[in-house]
PQR file with spaces between the fields and no chain letter, atoms N, CA, C, O and H, PARSE charges and radii, in Angstrom:
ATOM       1  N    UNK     1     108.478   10.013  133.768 -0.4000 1.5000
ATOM       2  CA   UNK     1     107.403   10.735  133.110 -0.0000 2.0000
ATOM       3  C    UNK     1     107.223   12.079  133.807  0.5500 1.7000
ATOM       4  O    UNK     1     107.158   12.288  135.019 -0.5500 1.4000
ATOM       5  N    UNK     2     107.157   12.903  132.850 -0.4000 1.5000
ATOM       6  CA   UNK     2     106.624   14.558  133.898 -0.0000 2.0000
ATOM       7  C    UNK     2     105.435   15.324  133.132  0.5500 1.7000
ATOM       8  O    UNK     2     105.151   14.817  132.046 -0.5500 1.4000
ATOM       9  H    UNK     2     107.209   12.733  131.866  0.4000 1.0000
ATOM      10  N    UNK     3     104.972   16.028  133.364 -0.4000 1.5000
ATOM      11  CA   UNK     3     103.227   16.613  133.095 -0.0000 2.0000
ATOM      12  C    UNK     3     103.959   17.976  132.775  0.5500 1.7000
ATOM      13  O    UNK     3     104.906   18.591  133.267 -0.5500 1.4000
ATOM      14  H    UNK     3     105.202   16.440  134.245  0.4000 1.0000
ATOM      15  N    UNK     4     102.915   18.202  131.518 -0.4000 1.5000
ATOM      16  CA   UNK     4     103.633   19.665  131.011 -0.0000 2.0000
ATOM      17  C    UNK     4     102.157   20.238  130.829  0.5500 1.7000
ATOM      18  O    UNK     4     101.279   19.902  130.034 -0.5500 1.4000
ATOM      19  H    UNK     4     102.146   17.703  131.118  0.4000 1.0000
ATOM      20  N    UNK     5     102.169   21.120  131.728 -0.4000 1.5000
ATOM      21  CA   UNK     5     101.150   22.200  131.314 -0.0000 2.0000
ATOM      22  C    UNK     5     101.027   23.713  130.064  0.5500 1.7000
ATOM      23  O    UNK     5     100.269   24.664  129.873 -0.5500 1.4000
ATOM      24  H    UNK     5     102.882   21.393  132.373  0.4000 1.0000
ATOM      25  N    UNK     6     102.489   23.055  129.379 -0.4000 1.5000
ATOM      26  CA   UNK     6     102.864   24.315  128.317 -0.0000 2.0000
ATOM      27  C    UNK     6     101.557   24.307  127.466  0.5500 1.7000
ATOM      28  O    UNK     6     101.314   25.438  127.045 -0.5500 1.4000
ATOM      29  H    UNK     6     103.105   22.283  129.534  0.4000 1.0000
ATOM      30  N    UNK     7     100.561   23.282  127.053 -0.4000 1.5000
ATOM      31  CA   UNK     7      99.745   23.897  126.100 -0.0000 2.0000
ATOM      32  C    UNK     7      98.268   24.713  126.495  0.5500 1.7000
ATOM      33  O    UNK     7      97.407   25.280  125.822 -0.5500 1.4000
ATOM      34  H    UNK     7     100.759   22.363  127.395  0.4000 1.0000
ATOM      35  N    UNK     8      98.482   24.431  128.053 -0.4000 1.5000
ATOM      36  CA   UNK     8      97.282   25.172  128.721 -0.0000 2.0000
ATOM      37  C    UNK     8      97.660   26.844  128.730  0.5500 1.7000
ATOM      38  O    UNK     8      97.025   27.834  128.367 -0.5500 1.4000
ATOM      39  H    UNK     8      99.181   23.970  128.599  0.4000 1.0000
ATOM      40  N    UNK     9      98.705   26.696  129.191 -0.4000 1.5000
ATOM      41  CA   UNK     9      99.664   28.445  129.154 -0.0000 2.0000
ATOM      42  C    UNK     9      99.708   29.197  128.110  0.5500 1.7000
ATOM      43  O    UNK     9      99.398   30.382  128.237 -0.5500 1.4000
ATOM      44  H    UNK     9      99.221   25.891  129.486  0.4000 1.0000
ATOM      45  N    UNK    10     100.143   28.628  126.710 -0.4000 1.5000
ATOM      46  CA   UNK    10     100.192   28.365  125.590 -0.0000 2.0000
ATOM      47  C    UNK    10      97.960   29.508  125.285  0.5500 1.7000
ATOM      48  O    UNK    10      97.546   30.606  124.914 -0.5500 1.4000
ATOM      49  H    UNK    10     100.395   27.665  126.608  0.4000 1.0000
ATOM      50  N    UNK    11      97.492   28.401  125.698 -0.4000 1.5000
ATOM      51  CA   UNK    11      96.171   28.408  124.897 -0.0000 2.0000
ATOM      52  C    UNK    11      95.952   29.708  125.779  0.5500 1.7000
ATOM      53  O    UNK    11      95.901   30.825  125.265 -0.5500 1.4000
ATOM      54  H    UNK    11      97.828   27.508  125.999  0.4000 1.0000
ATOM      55  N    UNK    12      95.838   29.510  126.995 -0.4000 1.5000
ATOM      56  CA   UNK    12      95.297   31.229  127.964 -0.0000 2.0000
ATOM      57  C    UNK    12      96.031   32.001  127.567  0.5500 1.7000
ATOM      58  O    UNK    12      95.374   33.039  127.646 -0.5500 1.4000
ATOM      59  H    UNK    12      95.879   28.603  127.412  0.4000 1.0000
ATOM      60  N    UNK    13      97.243   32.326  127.063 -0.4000 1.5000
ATOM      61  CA   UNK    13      97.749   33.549  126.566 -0.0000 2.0000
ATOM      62  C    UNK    13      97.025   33.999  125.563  0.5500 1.7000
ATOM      63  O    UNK    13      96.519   35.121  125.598 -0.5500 1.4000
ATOM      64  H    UNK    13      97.776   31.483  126.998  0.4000 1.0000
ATOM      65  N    UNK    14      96.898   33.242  124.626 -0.4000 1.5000
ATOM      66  CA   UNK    14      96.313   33.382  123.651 -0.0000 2.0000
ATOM      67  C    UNK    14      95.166   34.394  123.999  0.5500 1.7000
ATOM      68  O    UNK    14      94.990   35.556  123.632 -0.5500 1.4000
ATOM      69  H    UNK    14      97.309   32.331  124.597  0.4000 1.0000
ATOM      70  N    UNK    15      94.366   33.487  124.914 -0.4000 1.5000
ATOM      71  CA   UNK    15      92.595   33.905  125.183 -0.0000 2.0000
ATOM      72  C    UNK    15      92.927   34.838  126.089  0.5500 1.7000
ATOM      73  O    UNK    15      91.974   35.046  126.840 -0.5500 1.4000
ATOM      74  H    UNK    15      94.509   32.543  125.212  0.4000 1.0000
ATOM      75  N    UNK    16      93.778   35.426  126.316 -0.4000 1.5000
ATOM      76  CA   UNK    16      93.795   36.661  127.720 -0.0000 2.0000
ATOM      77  C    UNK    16      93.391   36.183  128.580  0.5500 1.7000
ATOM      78  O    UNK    16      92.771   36.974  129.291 -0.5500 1.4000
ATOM      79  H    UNK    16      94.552   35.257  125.706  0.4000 1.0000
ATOM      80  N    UNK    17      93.420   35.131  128.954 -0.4000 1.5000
ATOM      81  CA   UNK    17      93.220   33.986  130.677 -0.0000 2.0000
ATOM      82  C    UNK    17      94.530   34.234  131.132  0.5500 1.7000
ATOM      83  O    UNK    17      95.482   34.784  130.579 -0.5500 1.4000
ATOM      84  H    UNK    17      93.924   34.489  128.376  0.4000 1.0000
ATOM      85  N    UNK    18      94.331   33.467  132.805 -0.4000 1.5000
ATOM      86  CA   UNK    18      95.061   33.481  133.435 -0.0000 2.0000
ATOM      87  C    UNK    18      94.382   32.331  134.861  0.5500 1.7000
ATOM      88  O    UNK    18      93.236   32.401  135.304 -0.5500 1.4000
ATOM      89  H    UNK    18      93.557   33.020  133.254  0.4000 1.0000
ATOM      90  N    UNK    19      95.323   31.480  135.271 -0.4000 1.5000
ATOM      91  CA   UNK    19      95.139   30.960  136.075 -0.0000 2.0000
ATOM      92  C    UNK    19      94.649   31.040  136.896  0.5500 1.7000
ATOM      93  O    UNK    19      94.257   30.028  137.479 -0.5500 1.4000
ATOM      94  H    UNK    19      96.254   31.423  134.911  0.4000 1.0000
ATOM      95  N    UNK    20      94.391   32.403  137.415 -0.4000 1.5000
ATOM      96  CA   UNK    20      93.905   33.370  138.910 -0.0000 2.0000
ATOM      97  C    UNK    20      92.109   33.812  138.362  0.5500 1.7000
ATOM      98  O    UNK    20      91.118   34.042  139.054 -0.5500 1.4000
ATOM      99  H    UNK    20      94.709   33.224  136.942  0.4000 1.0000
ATOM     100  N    UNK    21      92.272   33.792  136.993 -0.4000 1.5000
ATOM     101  CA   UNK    21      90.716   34.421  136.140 -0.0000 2.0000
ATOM     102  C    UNK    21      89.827   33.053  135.970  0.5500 1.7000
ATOM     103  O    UNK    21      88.686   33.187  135.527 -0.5500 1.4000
ATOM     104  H    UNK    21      93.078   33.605  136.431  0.4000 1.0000
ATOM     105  N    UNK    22      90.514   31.165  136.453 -0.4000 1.5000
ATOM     106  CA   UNK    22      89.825   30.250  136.481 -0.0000 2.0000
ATOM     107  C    UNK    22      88.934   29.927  137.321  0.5500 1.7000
ATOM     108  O    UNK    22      87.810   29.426  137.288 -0.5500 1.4000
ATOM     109  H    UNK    22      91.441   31.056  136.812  0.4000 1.0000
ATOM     110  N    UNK    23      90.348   30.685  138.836 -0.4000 1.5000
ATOM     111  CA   UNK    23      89.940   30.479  139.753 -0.0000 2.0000
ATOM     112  C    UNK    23      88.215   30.991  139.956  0.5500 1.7000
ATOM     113  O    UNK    23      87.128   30.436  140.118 -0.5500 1.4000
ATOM     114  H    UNK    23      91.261   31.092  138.863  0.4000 1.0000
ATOM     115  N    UNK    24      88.773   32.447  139.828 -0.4000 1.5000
ATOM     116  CA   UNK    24      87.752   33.115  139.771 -0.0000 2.0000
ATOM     117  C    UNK    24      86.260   32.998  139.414  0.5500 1.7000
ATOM     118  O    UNK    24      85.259   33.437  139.981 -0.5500 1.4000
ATOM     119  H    UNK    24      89.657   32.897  139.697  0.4000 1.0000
ATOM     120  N    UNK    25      86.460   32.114  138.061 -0.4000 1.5000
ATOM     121  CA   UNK    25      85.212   31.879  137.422 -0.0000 2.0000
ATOM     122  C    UNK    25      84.992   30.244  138.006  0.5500 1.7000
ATOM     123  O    UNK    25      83.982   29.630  137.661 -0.5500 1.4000
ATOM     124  H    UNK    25      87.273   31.758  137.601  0.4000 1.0000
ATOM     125  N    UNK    26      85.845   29.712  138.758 -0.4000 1.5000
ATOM     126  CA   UNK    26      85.225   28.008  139.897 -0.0000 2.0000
ATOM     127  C    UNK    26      85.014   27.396  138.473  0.5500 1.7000
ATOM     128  O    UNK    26      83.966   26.869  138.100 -0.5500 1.4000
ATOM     129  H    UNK    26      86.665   30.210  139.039  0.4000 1.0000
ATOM     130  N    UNK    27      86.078   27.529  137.777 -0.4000 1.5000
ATOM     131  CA   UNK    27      86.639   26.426  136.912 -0.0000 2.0000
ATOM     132  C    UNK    27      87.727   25.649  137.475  0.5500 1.7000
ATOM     133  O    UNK    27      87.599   24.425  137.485 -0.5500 1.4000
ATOM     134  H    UNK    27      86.929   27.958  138.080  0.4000 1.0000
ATOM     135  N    UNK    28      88.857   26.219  137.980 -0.4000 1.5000
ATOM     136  CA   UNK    28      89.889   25.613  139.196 -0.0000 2.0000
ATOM     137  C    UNK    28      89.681   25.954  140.455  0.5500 1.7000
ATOM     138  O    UNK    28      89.262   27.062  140.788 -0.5500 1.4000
ATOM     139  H    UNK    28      88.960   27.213  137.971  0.4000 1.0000
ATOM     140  N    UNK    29      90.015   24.843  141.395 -0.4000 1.5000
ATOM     141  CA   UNK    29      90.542   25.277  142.776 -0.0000 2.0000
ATOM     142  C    UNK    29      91.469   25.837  142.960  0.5500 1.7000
ATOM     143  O    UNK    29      92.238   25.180  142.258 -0.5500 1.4000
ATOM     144  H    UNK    29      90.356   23.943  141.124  0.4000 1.0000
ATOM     145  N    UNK    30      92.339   26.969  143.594 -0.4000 1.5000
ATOM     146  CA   UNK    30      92.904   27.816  143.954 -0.0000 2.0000
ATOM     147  C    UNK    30      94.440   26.575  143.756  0.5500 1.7000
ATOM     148  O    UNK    30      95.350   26.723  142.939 -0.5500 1.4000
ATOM     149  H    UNK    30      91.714   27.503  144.165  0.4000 1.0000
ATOM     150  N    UNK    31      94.317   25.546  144.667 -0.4000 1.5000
ATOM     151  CA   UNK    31      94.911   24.541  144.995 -0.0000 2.0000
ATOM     152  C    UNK    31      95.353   23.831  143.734  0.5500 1.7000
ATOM     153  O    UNK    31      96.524   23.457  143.673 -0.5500 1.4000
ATOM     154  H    UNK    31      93.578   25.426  145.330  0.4000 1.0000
ATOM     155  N    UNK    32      94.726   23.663  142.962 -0.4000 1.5000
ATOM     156  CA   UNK    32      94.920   23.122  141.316 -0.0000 2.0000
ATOM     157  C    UNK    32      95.942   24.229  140.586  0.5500 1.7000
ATOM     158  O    UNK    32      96.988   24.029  139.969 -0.5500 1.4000
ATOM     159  H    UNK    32      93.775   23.967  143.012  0.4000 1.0000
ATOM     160  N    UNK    33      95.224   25.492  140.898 -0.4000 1.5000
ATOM     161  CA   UNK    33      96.308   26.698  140.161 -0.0000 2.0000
ATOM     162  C    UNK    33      97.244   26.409  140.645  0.5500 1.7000
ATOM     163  O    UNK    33      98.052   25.872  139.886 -0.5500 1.4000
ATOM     164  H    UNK    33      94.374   25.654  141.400  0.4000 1.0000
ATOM     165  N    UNK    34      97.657   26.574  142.059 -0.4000 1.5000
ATOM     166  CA   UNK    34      99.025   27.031  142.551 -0.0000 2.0000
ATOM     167  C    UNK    34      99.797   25.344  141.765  0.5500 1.7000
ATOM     168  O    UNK    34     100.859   25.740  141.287 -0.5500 1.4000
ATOM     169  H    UNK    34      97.001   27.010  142.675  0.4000 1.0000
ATOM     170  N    UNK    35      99.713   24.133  141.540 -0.4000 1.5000
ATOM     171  CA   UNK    35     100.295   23.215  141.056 -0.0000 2.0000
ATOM     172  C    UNK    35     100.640   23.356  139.735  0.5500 1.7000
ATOM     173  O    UNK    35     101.783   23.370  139.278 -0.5500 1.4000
ATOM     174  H    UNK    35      98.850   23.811  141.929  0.4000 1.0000
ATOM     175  N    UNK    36      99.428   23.476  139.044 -0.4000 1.5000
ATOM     176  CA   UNK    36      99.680   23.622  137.497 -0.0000 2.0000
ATOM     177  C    UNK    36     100.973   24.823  137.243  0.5500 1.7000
ATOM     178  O    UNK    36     101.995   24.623  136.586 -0.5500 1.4000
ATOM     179  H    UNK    36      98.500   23.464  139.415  0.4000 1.0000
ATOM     180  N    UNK    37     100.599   26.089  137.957 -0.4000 1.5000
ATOM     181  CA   UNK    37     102.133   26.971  138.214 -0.0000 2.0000
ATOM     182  C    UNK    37     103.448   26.204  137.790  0.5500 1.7000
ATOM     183  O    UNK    37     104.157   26.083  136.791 -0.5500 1.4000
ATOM     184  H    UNK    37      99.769   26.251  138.491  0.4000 1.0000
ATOM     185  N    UNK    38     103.387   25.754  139.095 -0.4000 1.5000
ATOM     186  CA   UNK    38     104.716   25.041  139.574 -0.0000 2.0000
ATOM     187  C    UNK    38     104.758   23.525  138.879  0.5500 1.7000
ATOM     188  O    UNK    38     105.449   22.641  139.385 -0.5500 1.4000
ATOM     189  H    UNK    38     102.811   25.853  139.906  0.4000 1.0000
ATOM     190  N    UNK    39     103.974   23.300  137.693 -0.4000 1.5000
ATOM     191  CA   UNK    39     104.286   21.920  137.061 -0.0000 2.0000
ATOM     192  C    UNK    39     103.929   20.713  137.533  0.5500 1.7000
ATOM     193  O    UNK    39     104.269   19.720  136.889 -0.5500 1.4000
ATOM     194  H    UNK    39     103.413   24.019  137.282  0.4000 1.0000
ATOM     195  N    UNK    40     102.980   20.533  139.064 -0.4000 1.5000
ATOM     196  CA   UNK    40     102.937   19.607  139.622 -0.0000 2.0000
ATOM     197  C    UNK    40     101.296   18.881  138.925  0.5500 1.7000
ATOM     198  O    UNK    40     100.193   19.375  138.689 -0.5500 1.4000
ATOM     199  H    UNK    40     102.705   21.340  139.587  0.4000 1.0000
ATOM     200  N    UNK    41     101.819   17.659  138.802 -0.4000 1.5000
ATOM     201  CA   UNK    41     100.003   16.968  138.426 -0.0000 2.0000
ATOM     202  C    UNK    41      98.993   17.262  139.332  0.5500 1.7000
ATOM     203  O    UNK    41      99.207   17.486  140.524 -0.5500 1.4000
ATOM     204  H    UNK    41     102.715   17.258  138.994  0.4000 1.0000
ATOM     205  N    UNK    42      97.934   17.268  138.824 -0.4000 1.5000
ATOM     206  CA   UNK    42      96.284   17.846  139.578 -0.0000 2.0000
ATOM     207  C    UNK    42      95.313   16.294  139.341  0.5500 1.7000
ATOM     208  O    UNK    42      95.568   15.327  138.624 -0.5500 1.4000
ATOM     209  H    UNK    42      97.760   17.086  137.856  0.4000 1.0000
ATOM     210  N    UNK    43      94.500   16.475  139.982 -0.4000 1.5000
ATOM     211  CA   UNK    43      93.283   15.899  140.246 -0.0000 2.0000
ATOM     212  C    UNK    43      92.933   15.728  138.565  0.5500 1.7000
ATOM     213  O    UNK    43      93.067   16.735  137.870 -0.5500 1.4000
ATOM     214  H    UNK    43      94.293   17.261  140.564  0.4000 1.0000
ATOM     215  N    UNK    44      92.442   14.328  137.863 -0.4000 1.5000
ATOM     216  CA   UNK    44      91.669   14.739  136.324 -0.0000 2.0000
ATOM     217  C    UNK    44      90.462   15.569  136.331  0.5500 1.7000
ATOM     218  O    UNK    44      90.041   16.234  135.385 -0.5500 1.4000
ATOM     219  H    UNK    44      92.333   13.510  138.428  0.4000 1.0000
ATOM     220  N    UNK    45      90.084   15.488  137.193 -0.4000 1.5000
ATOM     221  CA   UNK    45      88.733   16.495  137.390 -0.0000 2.0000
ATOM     222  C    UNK    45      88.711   17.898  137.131  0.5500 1.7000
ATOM     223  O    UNK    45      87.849   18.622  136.634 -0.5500 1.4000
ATOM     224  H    UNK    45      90.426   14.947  137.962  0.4000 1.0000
ATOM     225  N    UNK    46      89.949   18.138  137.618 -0.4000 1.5000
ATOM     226  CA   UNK    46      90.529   19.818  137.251 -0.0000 2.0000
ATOM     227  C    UNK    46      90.569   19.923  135.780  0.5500 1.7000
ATOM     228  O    UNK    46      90.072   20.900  135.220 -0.5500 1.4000
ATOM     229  H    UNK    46      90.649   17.550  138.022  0.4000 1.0000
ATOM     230  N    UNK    47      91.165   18.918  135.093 -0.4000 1.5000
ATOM     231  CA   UNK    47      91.675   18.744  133.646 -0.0000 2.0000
ATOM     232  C    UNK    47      90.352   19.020  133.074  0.5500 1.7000
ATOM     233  O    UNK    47      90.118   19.905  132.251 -0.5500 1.4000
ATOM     234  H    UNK    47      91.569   18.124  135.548  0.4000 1.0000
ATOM     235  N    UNK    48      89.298   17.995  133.692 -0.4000 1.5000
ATOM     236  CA   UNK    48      88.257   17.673  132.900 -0.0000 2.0000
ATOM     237  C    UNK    48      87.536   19.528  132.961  0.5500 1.7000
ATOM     238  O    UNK    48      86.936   20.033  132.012 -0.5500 1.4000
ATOM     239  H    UNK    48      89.488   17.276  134.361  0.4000 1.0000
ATOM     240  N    UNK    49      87.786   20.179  134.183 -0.4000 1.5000
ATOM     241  CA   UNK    49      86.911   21.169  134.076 -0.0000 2.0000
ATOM     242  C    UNK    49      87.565   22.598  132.788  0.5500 1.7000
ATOM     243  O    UNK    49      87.059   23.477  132.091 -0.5500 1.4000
ATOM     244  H    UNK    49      88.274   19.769  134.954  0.4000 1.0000
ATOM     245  N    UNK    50      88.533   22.221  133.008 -0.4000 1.5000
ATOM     246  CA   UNK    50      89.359   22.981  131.695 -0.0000 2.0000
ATOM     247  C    UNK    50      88.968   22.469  130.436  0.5500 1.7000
ATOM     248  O    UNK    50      88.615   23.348  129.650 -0.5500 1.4000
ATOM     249  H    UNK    50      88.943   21.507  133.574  0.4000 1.0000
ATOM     250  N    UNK    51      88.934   21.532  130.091 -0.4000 1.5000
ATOM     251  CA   UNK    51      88.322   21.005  129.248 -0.0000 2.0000
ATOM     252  C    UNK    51      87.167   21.263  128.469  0.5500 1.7000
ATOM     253  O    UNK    51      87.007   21.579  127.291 -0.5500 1.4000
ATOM     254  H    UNK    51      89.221   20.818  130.730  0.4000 1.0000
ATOM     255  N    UNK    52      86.256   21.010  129.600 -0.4000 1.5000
ATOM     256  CA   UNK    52      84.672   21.136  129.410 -0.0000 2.0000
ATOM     257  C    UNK    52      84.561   23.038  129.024  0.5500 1.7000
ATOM     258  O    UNK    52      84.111   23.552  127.999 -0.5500 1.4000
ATOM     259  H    UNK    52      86.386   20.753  130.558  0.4000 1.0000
ATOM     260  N    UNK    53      84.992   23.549  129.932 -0.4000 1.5000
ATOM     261  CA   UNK    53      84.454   25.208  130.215 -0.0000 2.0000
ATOM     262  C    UNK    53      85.069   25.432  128.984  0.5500 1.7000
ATOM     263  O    UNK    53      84.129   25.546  128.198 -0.5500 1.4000
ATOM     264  H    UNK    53      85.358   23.132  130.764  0.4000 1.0000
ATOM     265  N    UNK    54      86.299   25.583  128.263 -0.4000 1.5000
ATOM     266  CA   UNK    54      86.903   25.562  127.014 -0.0000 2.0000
ATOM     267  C    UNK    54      86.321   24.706  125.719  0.5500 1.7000
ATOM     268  O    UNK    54      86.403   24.784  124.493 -0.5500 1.4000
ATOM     269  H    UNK    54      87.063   25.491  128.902  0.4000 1.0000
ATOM     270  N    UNK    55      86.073   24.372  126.098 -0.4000 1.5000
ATOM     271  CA   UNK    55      85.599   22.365  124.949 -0.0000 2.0000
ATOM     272  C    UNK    55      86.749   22.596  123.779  0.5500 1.7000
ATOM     273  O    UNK    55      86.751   22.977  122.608 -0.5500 1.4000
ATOM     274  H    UNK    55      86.006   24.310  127.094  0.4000 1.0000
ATOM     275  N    UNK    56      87.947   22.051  124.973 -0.4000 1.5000
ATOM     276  CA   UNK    56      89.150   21.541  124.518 -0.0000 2.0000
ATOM     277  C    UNK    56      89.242   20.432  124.719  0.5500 1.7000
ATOM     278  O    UNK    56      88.578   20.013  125.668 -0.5500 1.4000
ATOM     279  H    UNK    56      87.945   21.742  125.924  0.4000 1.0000
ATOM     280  N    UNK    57      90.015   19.526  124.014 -0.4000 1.5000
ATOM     281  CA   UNK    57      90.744   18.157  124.515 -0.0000 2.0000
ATOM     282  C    UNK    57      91.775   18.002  125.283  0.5500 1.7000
ATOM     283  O    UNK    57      92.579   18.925  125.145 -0.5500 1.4000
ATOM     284  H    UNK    57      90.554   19.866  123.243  0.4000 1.0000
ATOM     285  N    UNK    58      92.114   17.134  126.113 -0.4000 1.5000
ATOM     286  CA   UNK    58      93.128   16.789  127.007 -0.0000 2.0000
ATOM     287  C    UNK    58      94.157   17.338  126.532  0.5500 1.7000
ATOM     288  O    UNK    58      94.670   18.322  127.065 -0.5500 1.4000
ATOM     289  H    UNK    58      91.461   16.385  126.225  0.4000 1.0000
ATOM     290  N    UNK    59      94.558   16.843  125.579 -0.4000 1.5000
ATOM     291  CA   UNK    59      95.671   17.066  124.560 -0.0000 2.0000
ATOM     292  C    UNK    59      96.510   18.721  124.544  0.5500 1.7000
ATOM     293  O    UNK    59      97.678   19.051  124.336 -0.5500 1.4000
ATOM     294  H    UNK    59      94.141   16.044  125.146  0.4000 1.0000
ATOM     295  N    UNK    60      95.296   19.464  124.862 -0.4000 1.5000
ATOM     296  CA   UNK    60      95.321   20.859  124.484 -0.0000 2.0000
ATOM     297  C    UNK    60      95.410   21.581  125.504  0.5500 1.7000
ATOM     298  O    UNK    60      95.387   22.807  125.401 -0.5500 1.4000
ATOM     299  H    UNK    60      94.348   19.196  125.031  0.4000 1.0000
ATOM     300  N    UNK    61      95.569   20.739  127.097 -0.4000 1.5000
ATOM     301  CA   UNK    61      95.711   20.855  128.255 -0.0000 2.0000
ATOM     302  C    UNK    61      96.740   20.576  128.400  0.5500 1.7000
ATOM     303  O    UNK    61      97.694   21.346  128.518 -0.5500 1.4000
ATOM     304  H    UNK    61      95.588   19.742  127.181  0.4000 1.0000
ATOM     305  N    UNK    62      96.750   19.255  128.423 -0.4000 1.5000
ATOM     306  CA   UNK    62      98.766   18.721  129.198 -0.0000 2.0000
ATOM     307  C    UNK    62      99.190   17.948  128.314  0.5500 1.7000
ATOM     308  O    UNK    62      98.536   17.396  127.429 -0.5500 1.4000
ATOM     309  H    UNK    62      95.975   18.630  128.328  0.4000 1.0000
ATOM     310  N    UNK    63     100.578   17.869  128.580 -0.4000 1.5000
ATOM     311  CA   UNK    63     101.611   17.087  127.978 -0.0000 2.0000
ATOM     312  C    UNK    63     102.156   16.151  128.910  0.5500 1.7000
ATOM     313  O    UNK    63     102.154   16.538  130.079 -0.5500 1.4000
ATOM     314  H    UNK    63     101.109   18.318  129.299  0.4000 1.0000
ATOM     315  N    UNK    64     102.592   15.087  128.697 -0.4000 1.5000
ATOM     316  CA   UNK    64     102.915   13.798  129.089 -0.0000 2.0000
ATOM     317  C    UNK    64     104.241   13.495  128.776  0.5500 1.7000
ATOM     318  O    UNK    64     104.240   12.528  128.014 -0.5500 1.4000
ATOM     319  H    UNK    64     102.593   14.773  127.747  0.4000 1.0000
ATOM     320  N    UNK    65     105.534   13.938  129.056 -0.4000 1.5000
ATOM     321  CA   UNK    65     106.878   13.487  128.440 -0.0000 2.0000
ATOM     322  C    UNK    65     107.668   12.391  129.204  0.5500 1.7000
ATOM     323  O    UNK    65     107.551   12.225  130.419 -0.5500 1.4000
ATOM     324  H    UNK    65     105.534   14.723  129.676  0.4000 1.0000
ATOM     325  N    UNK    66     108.521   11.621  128.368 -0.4000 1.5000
ATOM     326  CA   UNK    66     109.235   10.722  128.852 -0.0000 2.0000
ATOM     327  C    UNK    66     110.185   11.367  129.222  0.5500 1.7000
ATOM     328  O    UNK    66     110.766   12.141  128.462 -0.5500 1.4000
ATOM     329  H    UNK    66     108.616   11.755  127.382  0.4000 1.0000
ATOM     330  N    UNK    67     110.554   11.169  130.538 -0.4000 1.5000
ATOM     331  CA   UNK    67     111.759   11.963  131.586 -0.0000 2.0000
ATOM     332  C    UNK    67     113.366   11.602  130.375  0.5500 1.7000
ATOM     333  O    UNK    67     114.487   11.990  130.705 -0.5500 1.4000
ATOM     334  H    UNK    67     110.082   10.540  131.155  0.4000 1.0000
């Protein structure tokens, strides 16, 4: 299984976000950005705060693929 953050990237392009502009606004930890970057899974709490501050669904955050 691997974690795809393409629809979070995907959606902030869109909105003129940026990972570093989450930080900023203490929607992510610095520590959450630098992973999501590099593809690595985060804390759900991070998810959830993307989520909430957006009032997006999970769905619209990450992807879940079978390796």
């Amino acid at each position: 299984m691997s974690v795809s953050y393409s629809p979070l990237h995907d959606f902030l392009d869109k909105k003129g976000y940026s990972l570093q502009k989450l930080v900023e606004l203490e929607v992510l930890t610095d520590f959450a950005a630098r992973h999501i970057r590099k593809g690595v899974p985060v804390n759900l709490k991070q998810i959830e705060n993307i989520c909430t501050y957006f009032d997006l669904s999970i769905e619209q955050v990450v992807r879940i693929t079978k390796d």
